[in-house]
N, CA and C of each residue as an Amber inpcrd file, in Angstrom:
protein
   600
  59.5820000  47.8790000  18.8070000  59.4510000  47.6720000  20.2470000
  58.2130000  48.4120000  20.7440000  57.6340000  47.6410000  21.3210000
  56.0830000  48.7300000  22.2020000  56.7320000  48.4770000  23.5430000
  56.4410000  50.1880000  23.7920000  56.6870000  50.3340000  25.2570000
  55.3080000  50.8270000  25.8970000  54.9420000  50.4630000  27.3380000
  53.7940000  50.4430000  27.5840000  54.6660000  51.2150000  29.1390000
  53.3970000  52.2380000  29.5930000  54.0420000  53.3620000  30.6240000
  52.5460000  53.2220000  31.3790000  52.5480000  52.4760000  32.8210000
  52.1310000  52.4080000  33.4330000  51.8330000  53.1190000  35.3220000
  50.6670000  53.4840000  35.6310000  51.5140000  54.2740000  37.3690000
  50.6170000  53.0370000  37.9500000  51.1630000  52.7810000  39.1200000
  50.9150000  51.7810000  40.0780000  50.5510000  52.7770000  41.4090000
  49.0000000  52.7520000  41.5990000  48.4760000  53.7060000  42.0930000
  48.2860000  55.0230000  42.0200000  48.5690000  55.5660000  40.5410000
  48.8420000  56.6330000  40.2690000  48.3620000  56.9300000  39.1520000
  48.2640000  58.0650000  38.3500000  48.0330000  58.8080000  37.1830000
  49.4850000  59.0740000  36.8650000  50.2180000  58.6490000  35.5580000
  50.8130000  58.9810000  34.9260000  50.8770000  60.7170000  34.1480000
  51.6880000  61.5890000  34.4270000  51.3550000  62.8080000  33.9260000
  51.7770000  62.2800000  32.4750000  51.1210000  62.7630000  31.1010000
  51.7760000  62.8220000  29.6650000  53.0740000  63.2150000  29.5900000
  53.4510000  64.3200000  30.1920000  55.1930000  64.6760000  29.8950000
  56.0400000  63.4760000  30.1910000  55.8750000  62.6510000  31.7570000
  56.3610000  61.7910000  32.5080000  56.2380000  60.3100000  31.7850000
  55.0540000  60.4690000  30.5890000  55.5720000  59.4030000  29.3600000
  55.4220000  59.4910000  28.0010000  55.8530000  60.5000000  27.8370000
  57.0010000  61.0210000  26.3270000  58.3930000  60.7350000  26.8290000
  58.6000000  61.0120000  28.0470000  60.2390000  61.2000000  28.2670000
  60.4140000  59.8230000  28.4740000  59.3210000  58.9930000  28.9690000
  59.3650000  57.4770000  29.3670000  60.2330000  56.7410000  28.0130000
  59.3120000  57.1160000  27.1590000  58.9580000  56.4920000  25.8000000
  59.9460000  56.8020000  24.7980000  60.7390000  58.5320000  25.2720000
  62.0090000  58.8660000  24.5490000  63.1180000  57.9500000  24.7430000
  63.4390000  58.5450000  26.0450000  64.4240000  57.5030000  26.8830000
  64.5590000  55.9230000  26.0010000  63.1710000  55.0350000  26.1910000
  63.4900000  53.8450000  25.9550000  63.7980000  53.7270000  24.5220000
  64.1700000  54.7510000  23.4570000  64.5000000  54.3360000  22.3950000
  65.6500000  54.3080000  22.2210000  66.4120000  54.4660000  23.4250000
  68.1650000  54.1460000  23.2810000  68.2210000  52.5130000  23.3940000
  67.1430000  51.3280000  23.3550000  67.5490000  49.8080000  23.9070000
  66.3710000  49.4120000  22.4460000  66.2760000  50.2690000  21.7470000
  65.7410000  49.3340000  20.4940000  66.8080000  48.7730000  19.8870000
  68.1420000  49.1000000  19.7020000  69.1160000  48.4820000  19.3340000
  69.1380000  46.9620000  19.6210000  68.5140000  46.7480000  20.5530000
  68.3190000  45.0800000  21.4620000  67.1830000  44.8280000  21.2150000
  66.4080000  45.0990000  20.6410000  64.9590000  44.3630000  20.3460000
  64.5910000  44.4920000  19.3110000  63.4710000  43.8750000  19.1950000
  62.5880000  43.9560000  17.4220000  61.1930000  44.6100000  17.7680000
  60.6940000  44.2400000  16.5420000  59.2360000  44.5710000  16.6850000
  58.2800000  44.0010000  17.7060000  58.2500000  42.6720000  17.7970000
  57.6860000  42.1390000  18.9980000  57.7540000  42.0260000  20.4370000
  59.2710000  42.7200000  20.4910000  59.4530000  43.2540000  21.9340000
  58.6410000  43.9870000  22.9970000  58.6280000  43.6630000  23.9830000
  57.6820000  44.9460000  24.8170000  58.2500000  44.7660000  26.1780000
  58.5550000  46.2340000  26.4450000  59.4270000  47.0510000  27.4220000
  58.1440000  47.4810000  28.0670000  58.0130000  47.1380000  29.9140000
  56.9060000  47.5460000  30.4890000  57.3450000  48.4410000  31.7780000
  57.2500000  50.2040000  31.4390000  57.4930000  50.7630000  32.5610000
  56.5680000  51.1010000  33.6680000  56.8610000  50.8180000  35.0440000
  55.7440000  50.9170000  36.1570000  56.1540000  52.2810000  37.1690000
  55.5910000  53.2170000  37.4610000  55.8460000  54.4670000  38.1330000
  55.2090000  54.0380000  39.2140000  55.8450000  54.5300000  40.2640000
  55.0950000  54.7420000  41.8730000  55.6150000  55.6330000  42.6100000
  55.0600000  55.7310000  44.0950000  55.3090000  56.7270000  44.7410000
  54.8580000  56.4440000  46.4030000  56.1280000  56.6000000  46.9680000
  56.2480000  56.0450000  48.3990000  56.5240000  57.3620000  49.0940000
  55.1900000  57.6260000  49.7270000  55.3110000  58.7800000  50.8710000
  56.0170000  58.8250000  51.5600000  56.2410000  57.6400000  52.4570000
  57.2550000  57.6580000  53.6010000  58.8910000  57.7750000  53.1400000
  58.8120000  57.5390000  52.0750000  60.4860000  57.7700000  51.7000000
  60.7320000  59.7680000  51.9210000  62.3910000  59.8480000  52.0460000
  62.5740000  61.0270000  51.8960000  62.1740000  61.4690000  50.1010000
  62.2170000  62.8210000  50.2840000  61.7910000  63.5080000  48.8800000
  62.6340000  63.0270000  47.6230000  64.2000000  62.9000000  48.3090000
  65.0630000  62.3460000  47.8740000  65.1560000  61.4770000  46.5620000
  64.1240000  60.7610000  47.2160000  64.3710000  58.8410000  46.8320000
  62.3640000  58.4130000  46.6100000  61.2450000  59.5620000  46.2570000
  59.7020000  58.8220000  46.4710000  59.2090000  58.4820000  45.3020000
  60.0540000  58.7660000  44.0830000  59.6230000  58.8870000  43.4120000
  59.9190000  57.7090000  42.2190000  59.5150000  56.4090000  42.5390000
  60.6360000  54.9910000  41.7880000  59.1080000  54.4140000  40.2570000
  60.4630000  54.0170000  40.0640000  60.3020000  53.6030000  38.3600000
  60.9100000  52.1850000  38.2470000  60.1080000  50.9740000  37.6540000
  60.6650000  49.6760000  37.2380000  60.2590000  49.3790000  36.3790000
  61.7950000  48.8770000  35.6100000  61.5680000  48.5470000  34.1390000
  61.8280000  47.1720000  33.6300000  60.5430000  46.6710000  32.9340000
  60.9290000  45.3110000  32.5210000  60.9590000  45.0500000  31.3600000
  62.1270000  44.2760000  30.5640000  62.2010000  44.3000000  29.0280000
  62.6750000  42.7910000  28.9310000  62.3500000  42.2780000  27.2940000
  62.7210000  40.3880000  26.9390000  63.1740000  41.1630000  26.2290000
  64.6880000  40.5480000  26.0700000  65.7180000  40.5550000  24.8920000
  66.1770000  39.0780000  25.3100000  65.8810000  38.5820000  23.4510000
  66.1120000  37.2400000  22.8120000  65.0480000  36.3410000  24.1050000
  64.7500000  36.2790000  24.8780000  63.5340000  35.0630000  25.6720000
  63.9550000  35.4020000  27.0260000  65.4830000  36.2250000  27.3510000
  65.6340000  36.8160000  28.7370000  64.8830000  37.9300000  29.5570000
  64.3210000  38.0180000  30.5790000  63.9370000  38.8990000  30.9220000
  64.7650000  39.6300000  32.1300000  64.7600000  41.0950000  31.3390000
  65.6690000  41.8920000  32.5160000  64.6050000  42.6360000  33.3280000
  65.3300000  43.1350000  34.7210000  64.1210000  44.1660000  35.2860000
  65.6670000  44.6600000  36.2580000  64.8840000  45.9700000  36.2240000
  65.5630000  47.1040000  37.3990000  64.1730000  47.8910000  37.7080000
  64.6830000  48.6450000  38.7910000  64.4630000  50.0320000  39.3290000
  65.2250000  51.2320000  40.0130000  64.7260000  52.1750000  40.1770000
  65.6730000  53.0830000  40.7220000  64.7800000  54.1160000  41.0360000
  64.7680000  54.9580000  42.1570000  64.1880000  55.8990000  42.8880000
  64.9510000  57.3300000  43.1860000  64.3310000  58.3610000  42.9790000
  64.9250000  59.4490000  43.3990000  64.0710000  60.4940000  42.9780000
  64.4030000  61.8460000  43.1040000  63.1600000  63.1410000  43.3750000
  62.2110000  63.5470000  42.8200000  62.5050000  62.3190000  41.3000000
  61.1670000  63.0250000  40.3080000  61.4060000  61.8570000  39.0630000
  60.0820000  61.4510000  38.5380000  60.2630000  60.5700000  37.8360000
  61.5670000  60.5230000  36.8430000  61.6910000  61.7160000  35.9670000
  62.3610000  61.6940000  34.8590000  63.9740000  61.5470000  35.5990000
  64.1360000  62.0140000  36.9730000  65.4650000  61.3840000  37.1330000
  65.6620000  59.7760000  37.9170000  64.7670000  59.1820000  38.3300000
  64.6420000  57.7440000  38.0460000  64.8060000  57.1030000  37.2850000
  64.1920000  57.9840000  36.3710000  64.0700000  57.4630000  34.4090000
  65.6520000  57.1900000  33.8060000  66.3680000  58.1090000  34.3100000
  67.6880000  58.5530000  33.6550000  68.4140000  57.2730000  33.8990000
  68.1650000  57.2550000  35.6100000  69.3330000  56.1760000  36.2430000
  68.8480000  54.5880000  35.9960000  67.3900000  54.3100000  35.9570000
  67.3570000  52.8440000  35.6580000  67.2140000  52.5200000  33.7570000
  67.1130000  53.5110000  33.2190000  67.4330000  53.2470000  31.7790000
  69.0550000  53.0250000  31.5250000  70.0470000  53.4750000  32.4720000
  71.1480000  53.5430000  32.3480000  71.4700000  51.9590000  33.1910000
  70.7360000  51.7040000  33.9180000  70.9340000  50.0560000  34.5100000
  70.4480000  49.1150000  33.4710000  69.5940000  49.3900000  32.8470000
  68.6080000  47.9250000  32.0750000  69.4620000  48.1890000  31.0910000
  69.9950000  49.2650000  30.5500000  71.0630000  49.2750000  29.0490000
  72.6180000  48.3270000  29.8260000  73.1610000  48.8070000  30.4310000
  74.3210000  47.9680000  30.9710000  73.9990000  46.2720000  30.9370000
  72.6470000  46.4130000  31.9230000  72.4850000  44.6410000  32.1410000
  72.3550000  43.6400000  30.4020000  71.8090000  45.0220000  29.3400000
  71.1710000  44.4540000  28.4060000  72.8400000  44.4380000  27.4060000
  73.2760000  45.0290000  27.3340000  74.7240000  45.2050000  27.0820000
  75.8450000  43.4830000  27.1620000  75.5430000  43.4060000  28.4740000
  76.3860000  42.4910000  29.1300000  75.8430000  40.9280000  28.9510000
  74.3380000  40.5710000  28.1590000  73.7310000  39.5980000  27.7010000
  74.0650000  39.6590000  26.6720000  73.8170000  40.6380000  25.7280000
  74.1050000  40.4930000  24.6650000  76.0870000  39.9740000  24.0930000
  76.5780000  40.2930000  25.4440000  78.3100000  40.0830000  25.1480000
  78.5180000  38.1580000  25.7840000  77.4650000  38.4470000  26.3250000
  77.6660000  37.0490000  26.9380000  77.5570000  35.6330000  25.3830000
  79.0310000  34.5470000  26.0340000  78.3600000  33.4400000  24.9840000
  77.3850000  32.9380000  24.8200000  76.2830000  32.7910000  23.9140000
  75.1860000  32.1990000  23.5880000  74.8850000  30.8870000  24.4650000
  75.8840000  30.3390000  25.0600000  75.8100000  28.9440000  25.1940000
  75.5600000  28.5980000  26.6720000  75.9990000  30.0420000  27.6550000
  75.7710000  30.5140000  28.8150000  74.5260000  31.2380000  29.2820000
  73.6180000  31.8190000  28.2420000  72.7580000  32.5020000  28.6460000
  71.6480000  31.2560000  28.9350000  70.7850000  31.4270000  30.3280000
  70.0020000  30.3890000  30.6980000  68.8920000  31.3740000  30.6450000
  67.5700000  30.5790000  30.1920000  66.3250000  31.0710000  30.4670000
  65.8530000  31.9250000  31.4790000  65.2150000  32.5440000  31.9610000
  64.4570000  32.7370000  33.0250000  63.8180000  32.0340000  33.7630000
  63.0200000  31.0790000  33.1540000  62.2920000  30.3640000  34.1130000
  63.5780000  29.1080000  34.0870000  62.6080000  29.0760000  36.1080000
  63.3810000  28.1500000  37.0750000  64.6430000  29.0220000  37.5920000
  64.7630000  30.0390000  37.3080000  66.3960000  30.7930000  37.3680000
  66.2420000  30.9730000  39.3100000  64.8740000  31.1600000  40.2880000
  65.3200000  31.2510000  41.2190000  65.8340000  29.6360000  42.0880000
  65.4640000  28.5710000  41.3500000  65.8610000  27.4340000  41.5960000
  67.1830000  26.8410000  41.3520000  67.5640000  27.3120000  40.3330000
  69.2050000  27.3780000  40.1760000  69.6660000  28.0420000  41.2560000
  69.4100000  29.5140000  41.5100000  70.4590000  29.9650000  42.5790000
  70.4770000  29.1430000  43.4390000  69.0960000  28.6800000  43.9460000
  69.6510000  28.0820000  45.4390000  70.3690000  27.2310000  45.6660000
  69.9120000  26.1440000  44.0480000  71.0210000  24.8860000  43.9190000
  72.3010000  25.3540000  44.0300000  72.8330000  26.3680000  43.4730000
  74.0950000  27.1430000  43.2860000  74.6740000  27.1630000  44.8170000
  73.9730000  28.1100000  45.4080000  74.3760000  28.3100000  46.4600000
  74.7290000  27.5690000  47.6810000  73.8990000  26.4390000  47.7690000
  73.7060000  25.1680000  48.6200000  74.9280000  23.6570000  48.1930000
  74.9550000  24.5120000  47.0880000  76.6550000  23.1910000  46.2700000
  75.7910000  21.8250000  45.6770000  74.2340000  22.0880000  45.4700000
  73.5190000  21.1100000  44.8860000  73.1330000  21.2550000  43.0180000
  74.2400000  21.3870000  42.6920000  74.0440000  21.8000000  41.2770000
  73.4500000  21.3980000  40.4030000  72.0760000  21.0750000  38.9710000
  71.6950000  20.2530000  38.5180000  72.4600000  19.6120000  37.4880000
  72.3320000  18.9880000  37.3340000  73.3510000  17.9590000  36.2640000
  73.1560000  18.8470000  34.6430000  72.3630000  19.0450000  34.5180000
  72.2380000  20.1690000  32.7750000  73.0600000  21.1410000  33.4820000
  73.2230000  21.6130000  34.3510000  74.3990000  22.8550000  35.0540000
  75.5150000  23.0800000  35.1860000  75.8220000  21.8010000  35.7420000
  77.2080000  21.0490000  36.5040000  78.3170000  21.9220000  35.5600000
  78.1460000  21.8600000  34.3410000  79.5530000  21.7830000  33.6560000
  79.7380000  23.3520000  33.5080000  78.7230000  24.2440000  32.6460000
  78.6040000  26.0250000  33.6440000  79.1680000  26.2080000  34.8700000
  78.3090000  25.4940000  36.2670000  79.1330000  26.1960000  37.4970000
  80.6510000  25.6880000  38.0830000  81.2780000  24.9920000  37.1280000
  82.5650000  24.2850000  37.4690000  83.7630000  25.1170000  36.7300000
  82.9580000  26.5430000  36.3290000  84.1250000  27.4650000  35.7800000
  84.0860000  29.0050000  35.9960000  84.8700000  29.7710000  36.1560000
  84.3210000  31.2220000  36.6950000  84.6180000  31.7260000  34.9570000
  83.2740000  32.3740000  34.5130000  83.1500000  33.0470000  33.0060000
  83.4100000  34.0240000  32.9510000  83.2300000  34.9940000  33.8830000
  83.2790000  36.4970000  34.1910000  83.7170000  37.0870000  35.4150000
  84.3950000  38.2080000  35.5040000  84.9870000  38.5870000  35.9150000
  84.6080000  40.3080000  36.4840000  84.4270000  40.6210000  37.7920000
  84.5450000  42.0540000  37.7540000  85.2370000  42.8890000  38.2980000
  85.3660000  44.1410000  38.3180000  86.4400000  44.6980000  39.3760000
  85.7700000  45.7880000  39.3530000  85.6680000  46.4640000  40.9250000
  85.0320000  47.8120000  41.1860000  86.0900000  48.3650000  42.6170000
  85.9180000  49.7570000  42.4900000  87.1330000  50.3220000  43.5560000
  86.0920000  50.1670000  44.6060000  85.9150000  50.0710000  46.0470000
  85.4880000  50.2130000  47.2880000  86.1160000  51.3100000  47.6220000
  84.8260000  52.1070000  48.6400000  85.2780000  53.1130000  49.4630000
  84.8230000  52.7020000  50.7820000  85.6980000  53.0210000  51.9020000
  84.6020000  52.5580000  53.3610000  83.7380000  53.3070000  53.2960000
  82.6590000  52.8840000  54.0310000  81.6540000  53.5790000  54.6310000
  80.5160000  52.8040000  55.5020000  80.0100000  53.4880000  55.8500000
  79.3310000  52.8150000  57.4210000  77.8970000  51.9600000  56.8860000
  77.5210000  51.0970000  57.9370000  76.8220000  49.7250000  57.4070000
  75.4650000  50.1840000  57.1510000  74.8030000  51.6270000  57.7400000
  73.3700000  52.2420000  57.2630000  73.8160000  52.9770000  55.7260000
  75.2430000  53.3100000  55.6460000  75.1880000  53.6590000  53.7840000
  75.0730000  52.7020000  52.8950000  75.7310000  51.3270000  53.2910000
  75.6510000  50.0350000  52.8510000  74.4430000  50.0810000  52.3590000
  73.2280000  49.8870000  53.5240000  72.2310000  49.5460000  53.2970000
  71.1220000  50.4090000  52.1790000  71.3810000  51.4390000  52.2960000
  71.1630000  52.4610000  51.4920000  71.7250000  52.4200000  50.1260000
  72.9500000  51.7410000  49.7240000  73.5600000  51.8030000  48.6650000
  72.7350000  50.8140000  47.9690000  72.5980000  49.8960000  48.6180000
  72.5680000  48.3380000  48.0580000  70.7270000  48.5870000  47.6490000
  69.7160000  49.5320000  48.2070000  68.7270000  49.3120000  47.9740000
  68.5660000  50.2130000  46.7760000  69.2890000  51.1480000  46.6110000
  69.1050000  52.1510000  45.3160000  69.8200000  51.2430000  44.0780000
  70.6210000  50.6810000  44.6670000  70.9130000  49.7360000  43.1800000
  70.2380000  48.1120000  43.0960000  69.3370000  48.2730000  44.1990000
  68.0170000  47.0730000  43.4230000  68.8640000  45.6750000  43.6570000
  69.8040000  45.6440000  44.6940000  70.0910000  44.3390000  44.5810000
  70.3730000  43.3000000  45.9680000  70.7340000  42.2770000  45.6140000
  70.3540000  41.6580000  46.8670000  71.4490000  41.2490000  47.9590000
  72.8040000  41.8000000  47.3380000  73.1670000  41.5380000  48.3020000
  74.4790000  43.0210000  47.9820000  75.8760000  42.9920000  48.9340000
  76.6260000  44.2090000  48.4590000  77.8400000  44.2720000  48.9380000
  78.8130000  44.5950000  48.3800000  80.0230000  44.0570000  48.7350000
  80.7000000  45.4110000  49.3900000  80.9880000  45.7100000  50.6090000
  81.9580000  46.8170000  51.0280000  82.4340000  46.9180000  51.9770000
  83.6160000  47.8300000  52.3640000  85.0440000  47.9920000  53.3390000
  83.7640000  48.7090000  54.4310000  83.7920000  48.0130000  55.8080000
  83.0930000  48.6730000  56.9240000  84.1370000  49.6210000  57.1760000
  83.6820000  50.6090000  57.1740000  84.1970000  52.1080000  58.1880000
  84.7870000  51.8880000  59.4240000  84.2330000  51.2700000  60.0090000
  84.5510000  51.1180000  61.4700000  85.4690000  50.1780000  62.1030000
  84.9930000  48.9900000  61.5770000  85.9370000  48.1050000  61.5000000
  87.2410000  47.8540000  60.8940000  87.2080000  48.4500000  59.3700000
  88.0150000  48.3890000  57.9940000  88.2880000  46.8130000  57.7320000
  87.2490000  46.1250000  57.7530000  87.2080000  45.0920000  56.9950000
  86.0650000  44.7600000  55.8440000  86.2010000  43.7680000  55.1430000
  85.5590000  43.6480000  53.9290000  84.0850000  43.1270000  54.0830000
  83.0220000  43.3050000  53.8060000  82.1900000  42.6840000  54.5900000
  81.3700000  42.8490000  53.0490000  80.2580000  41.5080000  53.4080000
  78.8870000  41.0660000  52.7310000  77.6570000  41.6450000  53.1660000
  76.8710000  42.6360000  52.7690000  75.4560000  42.6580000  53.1180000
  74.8690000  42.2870000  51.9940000  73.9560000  41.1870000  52.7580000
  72.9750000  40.3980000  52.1190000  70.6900000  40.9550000  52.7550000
  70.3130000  40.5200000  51.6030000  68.9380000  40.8690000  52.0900000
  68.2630000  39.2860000  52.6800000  67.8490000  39.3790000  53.9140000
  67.4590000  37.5980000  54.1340000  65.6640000  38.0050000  53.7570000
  65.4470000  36.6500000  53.3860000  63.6130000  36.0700000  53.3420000
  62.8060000  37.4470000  54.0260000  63.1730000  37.1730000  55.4850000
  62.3960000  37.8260000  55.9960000  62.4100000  39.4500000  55.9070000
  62.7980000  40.0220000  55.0610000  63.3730000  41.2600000  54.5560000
  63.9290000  42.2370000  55.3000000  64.6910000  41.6210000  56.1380000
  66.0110000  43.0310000  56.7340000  67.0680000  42.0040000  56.6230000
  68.0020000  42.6540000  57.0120000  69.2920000  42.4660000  56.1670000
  70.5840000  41.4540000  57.0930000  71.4870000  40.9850000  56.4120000
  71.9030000  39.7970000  57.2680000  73.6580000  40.9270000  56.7560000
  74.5460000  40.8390000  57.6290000  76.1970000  41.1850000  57.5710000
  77.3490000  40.5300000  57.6960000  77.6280000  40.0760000  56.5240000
  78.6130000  38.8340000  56.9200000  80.3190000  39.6660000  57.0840000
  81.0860000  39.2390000  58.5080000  81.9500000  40.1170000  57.9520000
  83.2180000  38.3470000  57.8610000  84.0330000  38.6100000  57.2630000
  84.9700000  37.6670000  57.2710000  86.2380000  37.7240000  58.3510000
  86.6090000  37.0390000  58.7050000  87.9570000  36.9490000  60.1600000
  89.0540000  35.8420000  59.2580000  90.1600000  36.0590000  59.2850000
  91.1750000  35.0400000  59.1180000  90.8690000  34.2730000  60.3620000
  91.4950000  33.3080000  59.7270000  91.2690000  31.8760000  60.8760000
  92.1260000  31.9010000  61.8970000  91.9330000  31.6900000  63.0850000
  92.7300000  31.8490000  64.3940000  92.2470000  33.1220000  64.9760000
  91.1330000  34.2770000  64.1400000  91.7090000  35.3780000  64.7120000
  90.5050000  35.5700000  65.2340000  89.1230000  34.7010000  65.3020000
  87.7220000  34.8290000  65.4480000  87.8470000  34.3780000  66.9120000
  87.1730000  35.9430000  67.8480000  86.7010000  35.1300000  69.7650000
  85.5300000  35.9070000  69.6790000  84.4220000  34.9190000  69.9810000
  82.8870000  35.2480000  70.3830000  83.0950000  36.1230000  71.4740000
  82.2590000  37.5270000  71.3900000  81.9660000  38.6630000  71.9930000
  82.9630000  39.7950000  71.2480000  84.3450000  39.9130000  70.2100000
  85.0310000  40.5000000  70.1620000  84.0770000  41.6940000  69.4240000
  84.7910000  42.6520000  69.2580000  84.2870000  43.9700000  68.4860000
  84.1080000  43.3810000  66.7530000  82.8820000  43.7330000  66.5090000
  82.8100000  43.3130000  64.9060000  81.7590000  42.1440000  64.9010000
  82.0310000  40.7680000  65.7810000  81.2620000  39.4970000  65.8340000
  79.6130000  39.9110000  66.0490000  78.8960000  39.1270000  64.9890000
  77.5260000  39.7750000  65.2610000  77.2290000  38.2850000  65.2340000
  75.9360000  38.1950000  65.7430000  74.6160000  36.9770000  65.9690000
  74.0620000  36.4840000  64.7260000  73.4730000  35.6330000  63.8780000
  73.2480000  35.4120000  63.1110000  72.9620000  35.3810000  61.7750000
């Protein structure tokens, strides 16, 4: 596997890729020789100290391509937490049936078909079955931790119990990049203006 340790506006310190380069030898187990794992370092002033310091990692195992990131006070603990994401995601391909794993390319054209109930016919017979399954505990918490949660784990949309409300709710990221809240109502129980009902 060649791993290649890149800064995106930045100088890479040497320590910050030995540990790069250590780290990624826990996911040679998933690759060969021709593999190449490409890590990108940056650094966002305006973030708290917290969270300025982000790392994204992109690796092909078998013709798939995975990518994460993850941010927090100093490279090598970025390092920790998105090597610990790209091993899970790379984990969970490799468990997957052969017969389910779809390419990359075109993959953002599927979702939408997916999503819109316009499925392509090479598809059809995949999205007409649920393959997998997950289960995670929820804790409430309020819709700016949401948002906060959902961006440290790099994803696009996030499933959790509002605080305030104590109902189950969707945050999603829209196009225009701030964030859309879907909350759900049993039927009969939805009146425009009530506490909870938001605009679009």
């Amino acid at each position: 596997m060649r791993t290649i340790v890149k800064g995106k506006n930045i100088d890479v310190p040497e320590s910050v890729r030995e540990y790069a380069e250590r780290k990624m030898r826990r996911l040679e187990r998933f690759l060969d020789d021709r593999s190449e794992a490409v890590i990108e370092l940056s650094s966002e002033q305006h973030r708290s100290s917290v969270d300025s310091q982000i790392v994204e990692v992109t690796l092909v195992v078998d013709g798939q391509t995975l990518r994460s990131h993850a941010a927090g006070p100093t490279y090598q603990a970025s390092l920790d937490t998105v090597i610990d994401r790209i091993e899970r995601q790379a984990v969970d391909f490799r468990e997957k049936p052969k017969g389910k794993a779809r390419p990359d390319a075109g993959k953002g054209k599927r979702i939408v078909e997916e999503v819109e109930g316009a499925a392509p016919p090479d598809t059809a017979a995949q999205l007409s079955q649920i393959v997998k399954t997950k289960r995670f505990a929820i804790e409430p918490m309020f819709e700016e931790d949401a948002v906060a949660r959902m961006e440290e784990l790099g994803h696009l949309f996030f499933i959790f119990v509002n605080a305030e409300s104590e109902r189950m709710c969707v945050l999603y990221k829209r196009n225009s990049g701030d964030y859309g809240l879907i909350e759900p109502v049993i039927a009969g129980e939805y009146t425009p203006g009530r506490i909870g009902h938001r605009q679009g």
